[in-house]
N, C-alpha and C positions, 0 to 999 in steps of 0.2 A: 269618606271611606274610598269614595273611587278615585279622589285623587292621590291617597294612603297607599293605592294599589298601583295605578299608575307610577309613583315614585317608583317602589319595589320592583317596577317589571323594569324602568331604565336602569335600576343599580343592578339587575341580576344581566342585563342584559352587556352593558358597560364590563361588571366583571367575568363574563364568558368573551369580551375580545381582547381584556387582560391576559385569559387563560392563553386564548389562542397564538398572542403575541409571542407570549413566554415559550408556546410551547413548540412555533417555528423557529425561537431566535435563542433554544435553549442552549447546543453547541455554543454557540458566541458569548452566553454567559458564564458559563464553566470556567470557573478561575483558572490561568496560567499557571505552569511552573516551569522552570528553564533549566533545571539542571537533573538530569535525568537519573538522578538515584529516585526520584520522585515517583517513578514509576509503580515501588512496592509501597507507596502511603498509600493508604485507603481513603485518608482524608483528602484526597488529590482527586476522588473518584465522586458521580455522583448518577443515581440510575438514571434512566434514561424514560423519559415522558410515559406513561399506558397510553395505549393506541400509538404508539412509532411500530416500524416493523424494518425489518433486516433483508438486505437485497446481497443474497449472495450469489457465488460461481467459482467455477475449478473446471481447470482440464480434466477431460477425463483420459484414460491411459497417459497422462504427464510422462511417466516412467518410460514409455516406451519411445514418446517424443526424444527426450532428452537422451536416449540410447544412441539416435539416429544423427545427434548433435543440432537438435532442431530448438533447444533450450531460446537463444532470442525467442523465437518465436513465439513459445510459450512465456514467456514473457509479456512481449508485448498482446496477448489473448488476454495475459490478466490485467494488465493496463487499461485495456479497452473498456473494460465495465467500469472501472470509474471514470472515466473519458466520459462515457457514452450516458452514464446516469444524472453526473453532475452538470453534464451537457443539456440532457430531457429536463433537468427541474431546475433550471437558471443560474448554476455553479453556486449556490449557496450553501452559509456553513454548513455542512453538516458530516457528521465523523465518519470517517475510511480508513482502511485498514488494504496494504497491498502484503498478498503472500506468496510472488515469484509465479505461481501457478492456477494464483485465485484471490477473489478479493471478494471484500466486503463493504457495505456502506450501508448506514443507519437513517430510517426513515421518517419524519410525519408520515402517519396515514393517509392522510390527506395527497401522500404525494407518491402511494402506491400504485393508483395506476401508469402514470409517467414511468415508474421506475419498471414494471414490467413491458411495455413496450422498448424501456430503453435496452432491458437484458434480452428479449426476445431477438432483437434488432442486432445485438451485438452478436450471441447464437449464433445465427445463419452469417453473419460477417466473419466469423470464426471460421465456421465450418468451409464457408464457399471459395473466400480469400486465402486464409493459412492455413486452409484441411488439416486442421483439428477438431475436436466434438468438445463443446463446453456445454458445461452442468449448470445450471441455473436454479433460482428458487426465492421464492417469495415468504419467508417464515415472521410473523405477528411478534414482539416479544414479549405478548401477556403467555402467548405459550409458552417459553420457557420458563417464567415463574411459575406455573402451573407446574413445572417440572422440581421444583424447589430451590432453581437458580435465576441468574439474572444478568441483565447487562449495565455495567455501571461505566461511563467512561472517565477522562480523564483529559487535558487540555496540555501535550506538550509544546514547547514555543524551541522549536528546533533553531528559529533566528530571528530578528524582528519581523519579520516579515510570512513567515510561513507557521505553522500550526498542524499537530497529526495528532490523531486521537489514540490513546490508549485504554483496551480494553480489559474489563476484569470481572467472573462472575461467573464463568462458565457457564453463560447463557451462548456466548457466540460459539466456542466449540462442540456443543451438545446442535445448534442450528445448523451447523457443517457436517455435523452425523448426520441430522434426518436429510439434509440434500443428496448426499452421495447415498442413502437407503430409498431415495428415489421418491421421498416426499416433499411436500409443500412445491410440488414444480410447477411450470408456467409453459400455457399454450405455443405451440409454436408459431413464428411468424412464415409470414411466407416466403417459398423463395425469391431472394432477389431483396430483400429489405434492407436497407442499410443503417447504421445509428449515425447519428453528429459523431463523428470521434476528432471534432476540431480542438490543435490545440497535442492533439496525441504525438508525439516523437519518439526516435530513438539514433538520433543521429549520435552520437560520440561512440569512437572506438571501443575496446574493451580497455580499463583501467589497471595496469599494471603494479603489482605489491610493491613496496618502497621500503618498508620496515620486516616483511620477512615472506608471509605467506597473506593473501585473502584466504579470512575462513567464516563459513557461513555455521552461525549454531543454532539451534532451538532447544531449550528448556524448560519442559512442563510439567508440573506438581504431579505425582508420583500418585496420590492419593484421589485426584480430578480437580481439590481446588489448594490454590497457593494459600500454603500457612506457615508460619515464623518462622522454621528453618526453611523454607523455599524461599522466602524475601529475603533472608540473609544470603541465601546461595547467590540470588541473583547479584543482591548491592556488592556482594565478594567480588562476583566476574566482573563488576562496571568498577570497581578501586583497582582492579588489576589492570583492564584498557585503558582507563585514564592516567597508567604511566606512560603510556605512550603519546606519541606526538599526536594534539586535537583527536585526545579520549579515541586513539586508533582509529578513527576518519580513514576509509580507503581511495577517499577525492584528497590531494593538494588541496591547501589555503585556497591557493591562487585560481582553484579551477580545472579539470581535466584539458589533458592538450589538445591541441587544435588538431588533433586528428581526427575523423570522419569515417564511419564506416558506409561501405556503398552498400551491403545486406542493409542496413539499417535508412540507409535513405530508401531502397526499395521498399520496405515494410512501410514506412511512413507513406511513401507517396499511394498503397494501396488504402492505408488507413482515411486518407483525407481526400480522393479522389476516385471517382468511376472509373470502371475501363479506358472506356473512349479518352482520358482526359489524363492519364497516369503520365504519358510521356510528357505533357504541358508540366506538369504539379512537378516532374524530376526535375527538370529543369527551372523552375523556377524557384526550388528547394537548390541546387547547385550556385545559383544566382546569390540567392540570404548568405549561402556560406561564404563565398567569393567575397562576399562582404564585409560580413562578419570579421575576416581572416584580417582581411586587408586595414578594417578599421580598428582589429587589435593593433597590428602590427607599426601601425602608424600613431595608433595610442589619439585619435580624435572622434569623437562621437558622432553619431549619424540623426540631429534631430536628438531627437529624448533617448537616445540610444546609444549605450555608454557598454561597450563588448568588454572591456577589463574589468569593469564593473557589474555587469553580467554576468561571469566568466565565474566571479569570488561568490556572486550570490548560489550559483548555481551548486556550489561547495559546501555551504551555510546554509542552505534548502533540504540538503539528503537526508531520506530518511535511511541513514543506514543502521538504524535498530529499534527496538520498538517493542507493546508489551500487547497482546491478545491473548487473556490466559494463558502466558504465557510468553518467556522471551526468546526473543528471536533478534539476530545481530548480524551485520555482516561485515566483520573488522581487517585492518593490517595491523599484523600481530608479528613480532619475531619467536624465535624456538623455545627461547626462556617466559616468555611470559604466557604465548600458548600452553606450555608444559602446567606452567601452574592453573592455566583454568581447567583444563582437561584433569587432572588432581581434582580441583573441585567438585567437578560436575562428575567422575567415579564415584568419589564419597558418597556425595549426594545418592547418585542411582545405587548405591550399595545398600544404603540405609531405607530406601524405600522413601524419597523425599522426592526427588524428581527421575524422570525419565529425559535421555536427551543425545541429539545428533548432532555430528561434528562433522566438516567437509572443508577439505583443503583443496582451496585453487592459486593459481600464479597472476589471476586477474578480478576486475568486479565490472557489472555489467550497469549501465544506466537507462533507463526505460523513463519520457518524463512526456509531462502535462503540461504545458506552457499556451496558454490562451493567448496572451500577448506579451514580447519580450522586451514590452516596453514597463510593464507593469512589473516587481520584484517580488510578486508574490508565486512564483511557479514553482511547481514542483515537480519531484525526481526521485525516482525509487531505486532502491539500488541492490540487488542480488550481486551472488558469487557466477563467475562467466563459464561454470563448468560442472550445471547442477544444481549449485547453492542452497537454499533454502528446502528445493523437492529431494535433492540428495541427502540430506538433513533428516527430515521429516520419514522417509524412509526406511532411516538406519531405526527409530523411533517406532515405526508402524511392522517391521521386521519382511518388508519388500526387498526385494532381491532387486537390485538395481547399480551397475556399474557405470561411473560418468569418465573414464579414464580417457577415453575416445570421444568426449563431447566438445564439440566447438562452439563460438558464440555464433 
């Protein structure tokens, strides 16, 4: 008998670090798919472990930022929380979501206090550095099933190398309510805190339309969750981009050009260095680039370090669309085939199917995470250079908000 029972306690025991394996390595099981009509299968999607929990944040007054043409900036604010999260808990799979003004990332439990020190930390790096005020918030997601939704994700394979989750359930939008209603929020850190934001950039210019306009859209289920004529609306918009050249891609094949923005080496070098040490980090961020340039231009690699080849990944990396209850896209579009999604998406909001914002710029902006660029796995977020995404989201939420006068 007691050896009966013994048995019993190692298989129960063995099958609790089955569980536990499965359920930090669950992202990385989540079957692929590569071609992004995938986004409306549901069979593509799959919830998300009990006990994870959802680490959000948003600018708050975005609206007012982006008046003042301070948009980088809020940018790189929502960059930083997943910098500064994936940074805290060992850059492990696990699923994110960037929305121009705020971001999301999905959690074990187990690795919720990490993720609150890391947003607290980024907070006050927000506040102190880019005098903005970020929102923050720690939401469980057995609470949102308790609300009769859920978060289910989904595994996009943007290139072989890189991966972005897609979300679906109206669990994460309903957790982006109670944040900005001033719940589930997180103690403040103190002044002076700083996160890891290693790894954080935003060095490339603004990216110039090629095929007509950049236009940043979001489109969300009209009713609060996506049903058959909302998939079809969407897969409509995505057979319409995909006349265009690389499914309307606002990055070249080849890579954005070797031009550099100095606002954006300044933002970098306060993201990855102190005071005292900002002037060393500029300069040695001028130095990478001086390199970089010189080892495209010469077309020879540096060590493991292949800048042409860098150049195409970082093109193949963007996530310039993506589904969180909801799509949201940021394309180069010409006037005819703009014309016809904006038909779409009328209809659609006529019929009471979706709700949805539309925003036209001359540019698209890149905000990216790159831990090492030796490594082809980094990634790169990409808004419109004139609002994008929170001009969007606005036209949607019925904010009074003009980007005519917004600069990167």
């Amino acid at each position: 008998m007691g050896i009966g029972v013994a048995v019993a306690t190692w298989v129960c025991a063995k099958l609790d670090d089955m569980k536990t394996v499965t359920n930090e390595d669950f992202f990385a099981e989540v079957p692929l798919f590569s071609e992004f009509e995938g986004v409306t299968d549901a069979a593509n999607y799959r919830p998300l472990p009990d006990g994870w929990v959802l680490a959000l944040a948003d600018i708050v007054g975005s609206t007012q930022a982006i008046g003042a043409g301070r948009y980088k900036d809020v940018n790189m604010a929502g960059a930083s929380v997943i910098s500064a999260v994936l940074n805290a808990v060992g850059k492990g799979d696990y699923p994110f979501a960037f929305g121009g003004d705020g971001a999301l990332i999905a959690l074990p439990g187990s690795l919720e206090a990490a993720a609150r020190d890391a947003l607290a930390a980024a907070q006050v790096w927000v506040e102190e550095d880019l005098n903005l005020v970020l929102r923050i918030a720690i939401v469980p997601v057995a609470d949102t099933r308790a609300e009769g939704l859920d978060v289910r994700v989904a595994r996009y394979s943007a290139s072989p190398f890189v991966t972005y989750a897609m979300f679906w359930g109206g669990g994460t939008s309903w957790a982006e309510r109670q944040m900005k209603l001033g719940r589930y929020g997180i103690a403040r850190a103190v002044p002076g805190t700083r996160p890891d934001l290693t790894g954080l950039s935003c060095r490339w210019s603004p990216i110039d339309a090629r095929n007509g306009e950049i236009v940043s859209i979001i489109a969300v289920p009209g009713e609060g969750r996506p049903g058959r004529e909302f998939q079809e609306l969407v897969s409509g918009i995505v057979a319409i981009t995909s006349e265009q050249n690389r499914d309307s891609h606002p990055v070249p094949a080849d890579g954005p050009n070797l031009a550099f923005s100095l606002h954006g080496i300044n933002r970098e070098a306060k993201a990855t260095a102190p005071p005292s040490r900002r002037l060393w980090q500029k300069l040695f961020i001028f130095l990478q680039l001086a390199i970089t340039v010189a080892c495209y231009r010469l077309g020879i690699p540096l060590g493991r370090f292949d800048a042409r080849r860098y150049k195409r990944d970082v093109a193949d990396n963007s996530d310039f669309r993506k589904f969180d209850d909801g799509l949201k896209m940021t394309i180069d579009v010409d006037a005819e085939h703009l014309k016809r999604i904006e038909t779409l998406l009328q209809h659609a909001q006529a019929k009471g199917v979706a709700r949805y914002g539309l925003h036209r710029q001359s540019s698209a902006l890149m905000t990216c995470f790159v831990p090492t660029p030796i490594a082809r796995d980094h990634i790169h977020f990409i808004d419109g250079a004139a609002g994008g995404y929170a001009v969007a989201a606005s036209q949607i939420t019925g904010k009074s908000l003009s980007a005519v006068s917004v600069t990167p």
